[in-house]
Each structure stands twice: as structure tokens, then as C-alpha cells.
C-alpha positions as CSV (number, residue, x, y, z in Angstrom):
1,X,104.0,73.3,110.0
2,X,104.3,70.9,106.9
3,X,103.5,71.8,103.2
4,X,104.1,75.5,103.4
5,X,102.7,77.9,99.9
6,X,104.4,81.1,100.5
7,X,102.7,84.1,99.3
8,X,105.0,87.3,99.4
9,X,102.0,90.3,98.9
10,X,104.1,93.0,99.7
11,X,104.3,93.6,95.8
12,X,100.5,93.3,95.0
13,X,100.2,96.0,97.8
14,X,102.8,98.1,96.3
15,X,100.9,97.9,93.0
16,X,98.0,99.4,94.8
17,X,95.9,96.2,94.7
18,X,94.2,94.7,97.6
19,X,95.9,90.6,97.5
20,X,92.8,89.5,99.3
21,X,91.5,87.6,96.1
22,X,94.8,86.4,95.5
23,X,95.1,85.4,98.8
24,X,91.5,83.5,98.7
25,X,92.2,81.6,95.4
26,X,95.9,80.2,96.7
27,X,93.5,79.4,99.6
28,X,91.0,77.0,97.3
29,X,93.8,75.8,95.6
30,X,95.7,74.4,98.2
31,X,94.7,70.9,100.4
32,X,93.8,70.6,103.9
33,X,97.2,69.7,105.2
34,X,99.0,72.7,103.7
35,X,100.3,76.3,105.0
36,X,99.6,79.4,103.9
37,X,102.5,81.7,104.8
38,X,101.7,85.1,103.7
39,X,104.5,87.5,103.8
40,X,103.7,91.2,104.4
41,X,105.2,94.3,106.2
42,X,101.8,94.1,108.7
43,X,99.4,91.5,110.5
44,X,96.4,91.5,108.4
45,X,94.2,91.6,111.7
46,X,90.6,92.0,109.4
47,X,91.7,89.4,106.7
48,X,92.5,86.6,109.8
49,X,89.2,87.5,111.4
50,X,87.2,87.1,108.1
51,X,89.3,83.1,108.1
52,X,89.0,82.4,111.3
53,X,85.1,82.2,110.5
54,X,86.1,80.3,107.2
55,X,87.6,77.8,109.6
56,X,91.3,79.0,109.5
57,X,93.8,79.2,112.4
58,X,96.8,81.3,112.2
59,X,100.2,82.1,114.0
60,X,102.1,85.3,112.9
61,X,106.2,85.6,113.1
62,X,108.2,88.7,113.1
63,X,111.7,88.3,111.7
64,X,114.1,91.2,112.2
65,X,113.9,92.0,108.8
66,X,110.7,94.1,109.5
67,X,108.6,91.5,107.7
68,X,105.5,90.0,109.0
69,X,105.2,85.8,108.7
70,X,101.6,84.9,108.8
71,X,101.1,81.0,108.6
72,X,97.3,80.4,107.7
73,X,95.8,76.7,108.2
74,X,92.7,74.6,108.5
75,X,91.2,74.4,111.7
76,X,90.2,70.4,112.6
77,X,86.7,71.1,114.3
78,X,83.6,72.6,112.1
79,X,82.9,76.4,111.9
80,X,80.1,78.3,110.9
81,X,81.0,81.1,108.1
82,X,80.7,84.5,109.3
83,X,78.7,86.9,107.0
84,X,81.4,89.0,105.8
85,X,78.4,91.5,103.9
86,X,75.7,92.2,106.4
87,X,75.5,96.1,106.5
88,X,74.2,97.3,110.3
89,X,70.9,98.3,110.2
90,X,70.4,101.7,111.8
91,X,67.4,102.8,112.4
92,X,68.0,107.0,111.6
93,X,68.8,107.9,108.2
94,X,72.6,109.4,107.6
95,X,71.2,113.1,107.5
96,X,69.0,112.2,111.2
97,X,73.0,110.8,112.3
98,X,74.5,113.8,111.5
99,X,72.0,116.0,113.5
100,X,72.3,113.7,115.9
101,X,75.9,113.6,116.5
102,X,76.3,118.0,115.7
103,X,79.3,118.6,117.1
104,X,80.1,115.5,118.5
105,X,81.4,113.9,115.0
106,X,85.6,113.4,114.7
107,X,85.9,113.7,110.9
108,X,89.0,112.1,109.3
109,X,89.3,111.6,105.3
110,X,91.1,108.3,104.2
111,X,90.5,108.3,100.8
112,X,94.0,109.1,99.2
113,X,95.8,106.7,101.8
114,X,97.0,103.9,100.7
115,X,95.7,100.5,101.6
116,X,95.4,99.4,104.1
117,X,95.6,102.6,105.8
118,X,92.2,103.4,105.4
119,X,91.1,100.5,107.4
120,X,93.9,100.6,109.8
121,X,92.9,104.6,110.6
122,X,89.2,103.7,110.9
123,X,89.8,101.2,113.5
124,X,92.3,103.4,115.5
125,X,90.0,106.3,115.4
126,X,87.0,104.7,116.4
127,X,89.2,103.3,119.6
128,X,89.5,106.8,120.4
129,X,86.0,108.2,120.4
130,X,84.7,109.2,123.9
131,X,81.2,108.3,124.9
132,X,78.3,110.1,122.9
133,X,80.6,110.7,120.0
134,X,81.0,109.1,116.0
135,X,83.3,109.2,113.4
136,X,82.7,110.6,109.9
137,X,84.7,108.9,107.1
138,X,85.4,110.2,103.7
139,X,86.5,106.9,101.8
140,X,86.4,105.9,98.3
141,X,84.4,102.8,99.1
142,X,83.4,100.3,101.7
143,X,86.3,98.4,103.3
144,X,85.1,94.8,102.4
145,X,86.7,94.1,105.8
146,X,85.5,97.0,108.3
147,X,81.7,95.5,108.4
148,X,83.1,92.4,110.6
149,X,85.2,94.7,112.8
150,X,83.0,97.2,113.5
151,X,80.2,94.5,114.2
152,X,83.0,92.7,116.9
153,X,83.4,96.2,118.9
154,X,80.0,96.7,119.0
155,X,79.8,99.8,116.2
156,X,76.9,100.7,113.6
157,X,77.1,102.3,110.3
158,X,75.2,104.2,108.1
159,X,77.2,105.4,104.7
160,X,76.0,107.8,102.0
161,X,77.6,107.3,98.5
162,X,78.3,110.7,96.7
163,X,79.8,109.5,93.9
164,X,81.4,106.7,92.2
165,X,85.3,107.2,94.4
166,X,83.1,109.3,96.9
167,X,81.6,108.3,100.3
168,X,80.5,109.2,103.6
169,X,80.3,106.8,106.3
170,X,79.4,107.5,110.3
171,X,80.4,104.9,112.8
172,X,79.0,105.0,116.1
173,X,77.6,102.7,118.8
């Protein structure tokens, strides 16, 4: 790897921000032959799967300094852009859901966690779900990440917003 931009967003997280438009505009502003080596304390799983459909490839380095080295680059073949916004289309309403699922719905509140713990929670929670049940979220907002995941294991979603920092979200296959 040749051309390296390094990109430490350990302090952007620890500001509370999410670096993922930082992250995108180093990405326009650099050429096709460069690196992108983010520095972080985690692998930014969702973020690399939302590239890889931008036509990014990546390899991730663990120095035993804790940090995480993930080297981002253009892939040489053509991709096709995955749609990072499509919302699952569920055919029951989030109050027929709830009926539905009486009982049978794990409820876990991520909305004073900071990121990306909300996102990294979701997806380990859902892993855990046995057959015939769904998770119910209290979030803030709508990971812009967690409609690609969910969509790659097979999950829908239906969400409910109460209020501007307040919503409800089940995930369930």
C-alpha cells in the first residue's frame, strides 16, 4: 500500500460525532491510487460494508497498542452502489408487530450509549433472538448504517418515531 491519508477518528468519536462524513469527504478528495488508513479503537464493520458497495476494498491491522488500522482503497473492477436508504417494507403496521410478537419481543434501550454502541448492541442482540421472536429498540434515531445490515441477515423493520430524540424500532425476520 502506496499513498497512504491517515485519518485518526478516535477524537471525532470522542467528541460524540459520528466521522462518517469526515470519513466520506477525505474519501472524494483523495485519487484512485491512494490509501485511506482510518485509525480507530474498533473495525467499523457497517461503514466497510456500505464501501465495499461504493467499490472499496479494505484490510484491517491490529497493533498492540489496542488500536484498530483500517486501510480503505479502490477496488479495480466496476461495482454497483448499494442503496444505503431503502427502509424494509413490512407489510403489518408497528402496533399489528407488537401484537404480533406479545411476549416474544427482547427489548433493549440504546439511546444514551454512545456511538457506535447503539449499532454494535443491535446487531449482537438480534444474533441472539431464537426463532419466532423480535427485538424492540429504543434509539434516538435510525442508524444510517443498520438498514444495510439488517437487510444482509435477512431482518425487517418497522420504526415508530415518538419524538424528535425518541424512537421505537422492531426488528424481526
Amino acid at each position: 500500500m502506496e499513498n497512504i491519508v491517515e485519518l485518526d477518528v478516535r477524537p471525532i468519536l470522542a467528541g460524540g460525532v459520528d466521522p462518517f462524513e469526515k470519513i466520506m469527504e477525505t474519501l472524494k478528495e483523495m485519487g484512485d491510487t491512494q490509501t485511506l488508513e482510518i485509525i480507530n479503537t474498533f473495525e467499523p464493520v457497517p461503514l466497510l460494508n456500505v464501501l465495499k458497495g461504493k467499490g472499496y476494498d479494505y484490510k484491517t491491522e491490529r497493533p498492540d497498542d489496542g488500536s484498530i488500522h483500517t486501510f480503505l482503497f479502490k477496488k479495480q473492477e466496476n461495482t454497483v452502489e448499494r442503496n444505503e436508504t431503502k427502509e424494509t417494507n413490512a407489510e403489518l403496521s408497528f402496533e399489528d408487530l407488537e401484537k404480533k410478537y406479545s411476549g416474544k419481543l427482547k427489548e433493549i434501550d440504546v439511546r444514551d450509549l454512545e456511538m457506535p454502541m447503539p449499532m454494535v448492541t443491535i446487531l449482537e442482540e438480534i444474533e441472539k433472538l431464537s426463532e419466532g421472536e423480535a427485538l424492540y429498540v429504543h434509539h434516538k434515531r435510525l442508524p444510517q448504517y443498520l438498514l444495510p445490515e439488517l437487510e444482509d441477515r435477512n431482518y425487517n423493520l418497522v420504526k415508530k418515531e415518538i419524538d424528535e430524540d425518541n424512537l421505537k424500532i422492531i426488528i424481526f425476520k
